[in-house]
C-alpha positions in Angstrom: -80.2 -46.5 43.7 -77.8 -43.5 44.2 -74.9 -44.3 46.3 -74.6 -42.3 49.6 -71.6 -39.8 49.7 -70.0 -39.0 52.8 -66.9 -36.8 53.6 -64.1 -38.7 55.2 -60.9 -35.9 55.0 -60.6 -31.9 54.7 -58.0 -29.4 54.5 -58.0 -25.6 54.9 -55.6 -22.9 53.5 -57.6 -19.4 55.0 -56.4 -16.1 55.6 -57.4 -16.7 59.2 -55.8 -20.6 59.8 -54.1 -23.0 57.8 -55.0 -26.9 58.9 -58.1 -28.0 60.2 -57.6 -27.7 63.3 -56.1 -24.3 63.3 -59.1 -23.1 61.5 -61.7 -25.0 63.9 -60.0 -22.5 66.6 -60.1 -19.8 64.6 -64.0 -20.0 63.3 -64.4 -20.6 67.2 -62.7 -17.9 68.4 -64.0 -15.2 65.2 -60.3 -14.7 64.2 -59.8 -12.4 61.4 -57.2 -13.0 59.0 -57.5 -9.7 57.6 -55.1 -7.2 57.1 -53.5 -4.3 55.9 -50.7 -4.0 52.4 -48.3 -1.8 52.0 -48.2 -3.1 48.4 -51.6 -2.1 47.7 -51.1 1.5 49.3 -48.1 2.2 47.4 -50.1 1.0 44.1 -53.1 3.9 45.4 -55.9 1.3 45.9 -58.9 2.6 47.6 -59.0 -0.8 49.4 -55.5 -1.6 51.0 -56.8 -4.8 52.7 -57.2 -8.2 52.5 -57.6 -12.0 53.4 -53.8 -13.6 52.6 -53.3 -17.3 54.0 -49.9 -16.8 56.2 -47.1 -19.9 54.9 -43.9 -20.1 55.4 -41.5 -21.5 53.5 -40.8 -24.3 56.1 -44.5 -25.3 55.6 -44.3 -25.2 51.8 -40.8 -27.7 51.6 -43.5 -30.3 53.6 -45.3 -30.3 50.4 -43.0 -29.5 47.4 -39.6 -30.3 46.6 -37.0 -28.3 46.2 -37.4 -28.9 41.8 -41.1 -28.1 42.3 -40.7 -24.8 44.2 -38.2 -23.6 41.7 -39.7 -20.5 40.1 -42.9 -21.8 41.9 -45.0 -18.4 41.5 -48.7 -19.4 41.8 -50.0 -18.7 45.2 -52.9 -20.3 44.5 -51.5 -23.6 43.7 -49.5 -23.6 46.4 -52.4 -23.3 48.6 -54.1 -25.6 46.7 -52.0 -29.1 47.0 -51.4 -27.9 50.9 -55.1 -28.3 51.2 -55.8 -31.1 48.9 -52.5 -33.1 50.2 -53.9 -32.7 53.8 -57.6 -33.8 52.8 -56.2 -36.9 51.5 -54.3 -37.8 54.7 -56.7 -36.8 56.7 -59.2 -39.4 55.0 -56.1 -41.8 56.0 -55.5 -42.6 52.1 -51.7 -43.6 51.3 -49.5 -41.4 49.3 -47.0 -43.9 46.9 -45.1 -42.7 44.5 -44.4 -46.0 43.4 -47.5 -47.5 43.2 -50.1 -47.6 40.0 -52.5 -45.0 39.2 -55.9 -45.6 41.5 -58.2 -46.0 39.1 -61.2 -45.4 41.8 -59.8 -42.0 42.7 -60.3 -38.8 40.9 -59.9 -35.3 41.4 -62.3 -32.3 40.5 -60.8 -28.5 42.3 -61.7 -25.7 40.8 -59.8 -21.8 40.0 -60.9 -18.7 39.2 -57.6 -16.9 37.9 -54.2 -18.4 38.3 -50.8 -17.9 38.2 -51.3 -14.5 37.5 -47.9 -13.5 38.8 -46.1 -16.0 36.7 -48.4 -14.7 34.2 -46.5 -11.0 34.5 -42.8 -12.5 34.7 -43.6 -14.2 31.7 -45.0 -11.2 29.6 -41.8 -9.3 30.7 -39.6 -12.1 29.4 -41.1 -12.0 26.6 -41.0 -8.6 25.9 -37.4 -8.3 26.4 -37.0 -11.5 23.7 -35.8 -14.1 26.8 -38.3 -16.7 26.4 -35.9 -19.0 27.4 -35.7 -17.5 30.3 -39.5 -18.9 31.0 -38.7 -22.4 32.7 -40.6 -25.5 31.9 -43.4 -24.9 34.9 -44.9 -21.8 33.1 -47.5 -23.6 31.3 -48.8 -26.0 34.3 -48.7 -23.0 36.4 -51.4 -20.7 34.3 -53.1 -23.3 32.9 -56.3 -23.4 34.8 -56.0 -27.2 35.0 -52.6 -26.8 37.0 -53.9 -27.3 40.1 -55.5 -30.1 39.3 -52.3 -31.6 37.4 -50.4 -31.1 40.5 -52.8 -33.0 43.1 -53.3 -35.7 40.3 -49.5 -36.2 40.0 -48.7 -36.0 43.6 -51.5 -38.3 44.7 -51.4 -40.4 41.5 -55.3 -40.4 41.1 -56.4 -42.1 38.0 -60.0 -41.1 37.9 -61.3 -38.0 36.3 -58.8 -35.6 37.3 -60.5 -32.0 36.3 -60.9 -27.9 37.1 -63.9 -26.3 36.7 -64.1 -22.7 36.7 -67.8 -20.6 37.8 -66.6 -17.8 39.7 -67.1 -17.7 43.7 -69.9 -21.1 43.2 -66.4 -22.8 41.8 -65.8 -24.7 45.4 -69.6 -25.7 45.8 -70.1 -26.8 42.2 -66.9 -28.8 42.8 -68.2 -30.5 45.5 -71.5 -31.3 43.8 -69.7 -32.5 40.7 -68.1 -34.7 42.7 -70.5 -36.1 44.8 -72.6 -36.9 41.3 -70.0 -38.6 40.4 -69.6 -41.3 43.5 -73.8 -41.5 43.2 -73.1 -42.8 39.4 -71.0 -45.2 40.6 -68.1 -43.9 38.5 -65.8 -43.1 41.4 -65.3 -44.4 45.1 -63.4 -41.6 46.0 -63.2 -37.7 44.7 -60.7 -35.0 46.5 -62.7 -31.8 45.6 -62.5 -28.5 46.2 -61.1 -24.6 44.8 -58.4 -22.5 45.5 -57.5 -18.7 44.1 -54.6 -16.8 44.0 -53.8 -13.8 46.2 -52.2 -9.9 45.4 -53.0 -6.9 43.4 -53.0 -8.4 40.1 -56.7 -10.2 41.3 -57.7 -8.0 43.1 -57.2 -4.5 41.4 -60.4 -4.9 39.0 -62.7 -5.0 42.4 -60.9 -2.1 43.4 -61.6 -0.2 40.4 -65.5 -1.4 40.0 -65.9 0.3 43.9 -67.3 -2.5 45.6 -64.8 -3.0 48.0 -64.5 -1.2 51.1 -62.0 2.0 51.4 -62.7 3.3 54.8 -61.6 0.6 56.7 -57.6 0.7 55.5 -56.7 1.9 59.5 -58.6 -1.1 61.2 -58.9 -3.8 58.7 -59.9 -6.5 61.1 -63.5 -4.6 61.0 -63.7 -4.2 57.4 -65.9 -7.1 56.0 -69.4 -6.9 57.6 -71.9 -9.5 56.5 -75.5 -8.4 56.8 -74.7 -5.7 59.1 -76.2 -2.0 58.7 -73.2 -0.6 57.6 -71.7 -3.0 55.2 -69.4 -0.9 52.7 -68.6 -3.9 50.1 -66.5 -6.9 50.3 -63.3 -7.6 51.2 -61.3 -9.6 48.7 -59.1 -12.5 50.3 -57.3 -16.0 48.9 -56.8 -19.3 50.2 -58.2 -23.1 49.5 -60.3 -26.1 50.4 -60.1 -29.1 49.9 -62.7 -32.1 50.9 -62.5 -36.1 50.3 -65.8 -37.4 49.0 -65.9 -40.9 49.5 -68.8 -43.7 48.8 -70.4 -45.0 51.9 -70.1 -48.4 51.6 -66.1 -48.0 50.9 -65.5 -45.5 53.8 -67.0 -48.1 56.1 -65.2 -51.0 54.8 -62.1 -49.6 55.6 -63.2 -47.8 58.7 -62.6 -44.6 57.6 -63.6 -41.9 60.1 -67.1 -39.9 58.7 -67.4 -36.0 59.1 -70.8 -35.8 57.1 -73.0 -36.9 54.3 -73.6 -35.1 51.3 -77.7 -35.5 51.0 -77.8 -33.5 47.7 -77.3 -29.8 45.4 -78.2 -28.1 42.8 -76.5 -25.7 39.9 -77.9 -23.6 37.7 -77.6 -20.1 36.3 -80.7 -17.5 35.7 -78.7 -16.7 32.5 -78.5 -12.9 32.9 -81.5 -12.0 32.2 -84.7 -10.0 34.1 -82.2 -8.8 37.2 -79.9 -11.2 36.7 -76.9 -9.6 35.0 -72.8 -10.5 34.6 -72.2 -9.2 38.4 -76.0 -9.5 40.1 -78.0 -12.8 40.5 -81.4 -13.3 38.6 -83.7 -14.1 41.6 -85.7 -16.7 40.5 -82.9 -18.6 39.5 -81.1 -18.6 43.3 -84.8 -19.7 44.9 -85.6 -22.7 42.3 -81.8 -23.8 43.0 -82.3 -24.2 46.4 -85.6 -25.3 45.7 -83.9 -27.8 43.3 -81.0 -28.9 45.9 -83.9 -29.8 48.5 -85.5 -31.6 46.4 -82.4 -33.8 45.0 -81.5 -34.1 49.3 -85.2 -35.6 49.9 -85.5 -33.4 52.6 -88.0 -30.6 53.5 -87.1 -27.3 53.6 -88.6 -27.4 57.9 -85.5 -29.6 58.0 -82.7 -27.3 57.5 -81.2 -26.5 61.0 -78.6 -23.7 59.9 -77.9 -21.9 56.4 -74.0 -21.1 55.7 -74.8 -18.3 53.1 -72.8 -16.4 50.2 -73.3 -13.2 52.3 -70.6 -11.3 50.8 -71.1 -7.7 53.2 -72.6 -5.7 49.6 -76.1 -4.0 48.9 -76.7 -8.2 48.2 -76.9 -9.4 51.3 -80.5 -8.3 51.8 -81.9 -9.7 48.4 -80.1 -13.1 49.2 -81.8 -13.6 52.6 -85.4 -12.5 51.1 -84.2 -15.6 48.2 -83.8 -17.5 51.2 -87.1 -16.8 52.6 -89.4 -16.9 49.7 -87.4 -20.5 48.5 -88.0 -21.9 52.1 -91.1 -20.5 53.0 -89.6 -19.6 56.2 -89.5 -16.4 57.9 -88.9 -14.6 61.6 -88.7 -17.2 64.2 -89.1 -20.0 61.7 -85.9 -18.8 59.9 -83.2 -21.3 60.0 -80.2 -20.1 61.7 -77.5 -18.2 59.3 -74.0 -17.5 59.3 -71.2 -15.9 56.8 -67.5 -17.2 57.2 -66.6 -13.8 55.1 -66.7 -11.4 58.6 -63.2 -13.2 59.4 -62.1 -14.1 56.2 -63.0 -11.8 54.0 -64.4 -12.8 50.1 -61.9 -15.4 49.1 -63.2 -15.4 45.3 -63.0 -18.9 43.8 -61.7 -20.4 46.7 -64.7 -19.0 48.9 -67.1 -22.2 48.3 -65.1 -25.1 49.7 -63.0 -22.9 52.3 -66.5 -22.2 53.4 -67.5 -25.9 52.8 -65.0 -26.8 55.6 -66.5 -24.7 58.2 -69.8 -26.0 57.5 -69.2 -29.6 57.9 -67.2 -28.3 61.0 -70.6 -27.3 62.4 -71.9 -30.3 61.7 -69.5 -32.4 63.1 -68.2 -30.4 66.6 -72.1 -29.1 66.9 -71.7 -25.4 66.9 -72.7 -22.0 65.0 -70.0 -20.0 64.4 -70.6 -15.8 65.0 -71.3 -13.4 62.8 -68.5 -11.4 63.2 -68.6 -7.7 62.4 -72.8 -7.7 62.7 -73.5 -5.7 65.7 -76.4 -4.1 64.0 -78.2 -6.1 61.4 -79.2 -4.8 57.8 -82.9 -3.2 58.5 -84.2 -4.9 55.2 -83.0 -8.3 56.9 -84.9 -7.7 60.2 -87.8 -6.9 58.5 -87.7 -11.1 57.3 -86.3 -13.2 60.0 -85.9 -12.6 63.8 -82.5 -11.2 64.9 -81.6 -14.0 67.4 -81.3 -16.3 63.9 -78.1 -14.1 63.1 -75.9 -15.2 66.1 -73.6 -13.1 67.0 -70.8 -15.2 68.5 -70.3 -18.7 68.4 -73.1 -20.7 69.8 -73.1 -24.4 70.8 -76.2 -25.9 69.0 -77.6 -28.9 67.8 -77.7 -29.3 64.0 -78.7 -32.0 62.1 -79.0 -30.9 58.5 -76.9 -27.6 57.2 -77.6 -25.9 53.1 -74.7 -24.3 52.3 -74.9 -21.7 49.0 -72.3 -19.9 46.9 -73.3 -17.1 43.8 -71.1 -16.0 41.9 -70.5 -13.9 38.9 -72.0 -14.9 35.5 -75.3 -15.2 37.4 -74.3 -18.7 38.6 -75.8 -20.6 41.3 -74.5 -23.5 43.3 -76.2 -24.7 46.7 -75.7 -27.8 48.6 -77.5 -30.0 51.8 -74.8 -31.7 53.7 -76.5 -34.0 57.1 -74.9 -34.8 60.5 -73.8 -38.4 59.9 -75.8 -41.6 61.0 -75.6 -45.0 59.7 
């Protein structure tokens, strides 16, 4: 018998909030956190926008020390121990420096690039023959492993402590790879999640491939338009998520307060091949992985209340929700409802998958839809397969019992998840 996984702590580092309850607002409210760069003008991108979590240094020094944010350059770890430090209290879990290694607790958050500007101070140091001049943090900040190091040192898990690394599915797989992992019985607890770093140095290849938007540098906030007629490409952000997967049996023991249950996922890739390619997804590979996650969820597809999509606001949008339809068997009326957090927040890359993971148990949990910001019109090739009213416009109190959330990313790579309103 698999043991059941439930969620018991989450924390949020998005362009639009930082905290959980900041964000819960925000998602609420349709808050963008998009905005405009004067760094990205002056460096003649075509896309001078994007989704940049807003901390302050006051905020960091609650989470690093003064040694650890010496010549502290990646954003993305910073936004990664913020969130994963705040999951782990939030699951009311003890923080000892003192104490042994918990051998029940691991760790499993996920990058896409990091320290990228550490990266550049370094090459320059180099260059110039002061390689002294590196510090003794350069390593453990662009190794792809940092973040984990980091949480794994400052929460002292002794577990499997681990980054994986599949493009914007990183935060989903994480999750999955995590929840696998309680079901074995090989951990009680697993802090999961993915975080990405911010700034020109990520983002200028999307730039120069001309699939982010360019028209849209005056009013930013209206930029990233998820399934909408006149989506122009995506907007690239930053950020991270973070979510406490705990067994069952020990969350109730120590009566630890439950947001959800993870029922079951899926990974796969369609290996580039037919129309799958490095940047597009093979199709038959996205519908037998959600086909696959149902199945590992024991659920029917009838079941799904509400589907948090990838939805990026590209040419893609269309193709996903015909994926969604063929996998299900569902169409019009009979079309789950479905939501993008990317209208507010904008693509956040490898940290996309679990910042979006933390509004969907949010749903779950406080009972609402959040609205599909920027999707006054919908895509033509959408409304031809399900009903408009199932792409809510603005946030919608609802009851939802069972939620699939999906993430695709480059590679061809597929991750998709069931998470349930929790019962005993």
């Amino acid at each position: 018998m698999k043991k059941r996984v439930v969620i018991t702590g989450m924390g949020v580092v998005a362009p639009n909030a930082v905290g959980v309850t900041n964000f819960s607002r925000a998602i609420k409210e349709g808050k963008s956190g998009i905005r405009f760069f004067q760094e990205l003008a002056d460096l003649k991108f075509s896309c001078q926008i994007g989704g940049k979590p807003e901390i302050s240094e006051e905020l960091l020094s609650e989470y690093f020390t003064k040694l650890q944010l010496r010549g502290l350059k990646a954003s993305g770890i910073k936004y990664g121990v913020i969130a994963g430090v705040d999951a782990w209290k939030d699951a009311g879990l003890p923080i000892s420096e003192d104490a042994a290694p918990d051998y029940e607790s691991g760790i499993i958050f996920g990058t896409g690039i990091l320290g990228v500007d550490k990266f550049r101070e370094a090459i320059h140091l180099i260059d110039e023959g002061k390689t002294r001049r590196l510090g003794s943090t350069s390593v453990i900040q662009t190794m792809a492993s940092g973040i984990s190091a980091y949480l794994g040192g400052i929460l002292g898990c002794g577990n499997q402590v681990t980054t994986n690394s599949s493009a914007c599915s990183t935060g989903t797989e994480a999750l999955i790879l995590g929840a696998e992992r309680i079901q074995q019985g090989k951990a009680k607890r697993m802090l999961v999640g993915s975080c990405g770093d911010h700034g020109p140095y990520v983002w200028g290849g999307f730039d120069a491939m001309r699939i982010l938007p360019s028209k849209f540098n005056d009013n930013p906030e209206n930029a990233s338009r998820p399934m909408s007629a006149n989506a122009t490409g995506f907007v690239p952000g930053s950020g991270a998520g973070a979510l406490l997967l705990e067994d069952y049996e020990t969350a109730k023991a120590r009566g630890a307060k439950i947001y959800a249950e993870v029922l079951g996922g899926a990974i796969n890739s369609g290996g580039q091949r037919l129309e799958g390619s490095m940047t597009a997804a093979n199709n038959e590979a996205v519908q037998r992985c959600i086909k696959s996650a149902i199945e590992e969820a024991k659920i029917y597809s009838k079941e799904i209340d509400t589907v948090n999509g990838h939805l990026t606001a590209t040419t893609r949008d269309a193709v996903e929700i015909e994926n969604w339809t063929e996998a299900l068997q569902r169409q019009g009326k009979d079309f789950p409802y479905i939501n993008s957090l990317k209208g507010m927040t904008g693509h956040c890359l490898s940290a996309s998958g679990s910042i979006e993971l933390v509004a969907s148990v949010l749903q779950l949990k406080e009972q609402f839809i959040f609205g599909n910001v920027n999707c006054e019109e919908i895509h033509p090739e959408i409304k031809e397969l399900i009903s408009e009213e199932k792409v809510v416009r603005k946030t919608t109190p609802a009851e939802l019992n069972i939620l699939a959330k999906a993430s695709f990313g480059f590679g061809d790579v597929n991750a998709v998840v069931i998470l349930k309103r929790f019962s005993e």
